[in-house]
C-alpha positions in Angstrom: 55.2 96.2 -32.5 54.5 96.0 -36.1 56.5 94.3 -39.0 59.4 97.0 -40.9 58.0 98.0 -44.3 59.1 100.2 -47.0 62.2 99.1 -47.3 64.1 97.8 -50.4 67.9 96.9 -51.5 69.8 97.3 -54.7 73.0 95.0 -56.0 75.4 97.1 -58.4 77.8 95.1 -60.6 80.6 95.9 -58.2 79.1 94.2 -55.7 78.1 97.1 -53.8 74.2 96.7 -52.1 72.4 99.9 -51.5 69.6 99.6 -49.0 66.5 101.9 -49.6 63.9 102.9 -46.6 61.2 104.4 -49.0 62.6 106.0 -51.8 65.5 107.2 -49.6 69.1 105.5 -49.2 69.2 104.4 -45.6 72.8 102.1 -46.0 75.7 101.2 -48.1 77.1 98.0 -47.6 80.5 96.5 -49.5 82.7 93.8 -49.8 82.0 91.6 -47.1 79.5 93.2 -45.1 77.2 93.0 -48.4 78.2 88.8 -48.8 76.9 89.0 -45.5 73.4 91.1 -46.1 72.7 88.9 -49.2 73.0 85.6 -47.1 70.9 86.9 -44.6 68.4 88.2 -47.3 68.3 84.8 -48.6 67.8 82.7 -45.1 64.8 85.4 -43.5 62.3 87.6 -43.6 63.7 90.7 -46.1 62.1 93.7 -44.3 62.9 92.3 -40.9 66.7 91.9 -42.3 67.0 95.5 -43.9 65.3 97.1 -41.2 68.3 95.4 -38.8 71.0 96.2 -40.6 70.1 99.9 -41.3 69.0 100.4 -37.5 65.7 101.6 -38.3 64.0 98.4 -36.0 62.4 100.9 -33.6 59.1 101.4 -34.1 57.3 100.4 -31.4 56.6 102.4 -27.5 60.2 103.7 -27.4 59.7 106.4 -30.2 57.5 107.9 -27.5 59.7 107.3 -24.1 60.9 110.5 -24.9 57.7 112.6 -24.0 56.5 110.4 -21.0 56.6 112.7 -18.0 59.0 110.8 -15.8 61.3 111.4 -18.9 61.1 115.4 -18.8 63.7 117.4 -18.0 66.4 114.8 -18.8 
């Protein structure tokens, strides 16, 4: 599975963090959620972090599950 990339986060002056996912807004965090994101941001790996919190962690073999034969007609 490869590392997240593209991914990038905003903090407005109300304390509101917007998470981008290449250009695009992907999640909108507030109040305590976003104290939560920054800490994280600060303790680990940034991409790794955003690509958790906006659900967009699956990039490896289970994109494709869906066209494997024993998975037809499900």
């Amino acid at each position: 599975m490869s590392a997240p990339t593209g991914f990038a986060y905003r903090r407005r002056g109300d304390g509101t963090v917007v998470i981008t996912h290449r250009g695009k807004a992907a999640a909108t965090l507030r109040g305590a959620r976003a104290a939560k994101f920054l800490d994280e941001i600060a303790a680990g790996d940034e991409q790794l972090v955003m690509a958790r919190w906006t659900g967009a962690y699956k990039f490896g073999n289970e994109l494709q599950a869906g066209r494997h034969p024993r998975n037809q007609g499900r």
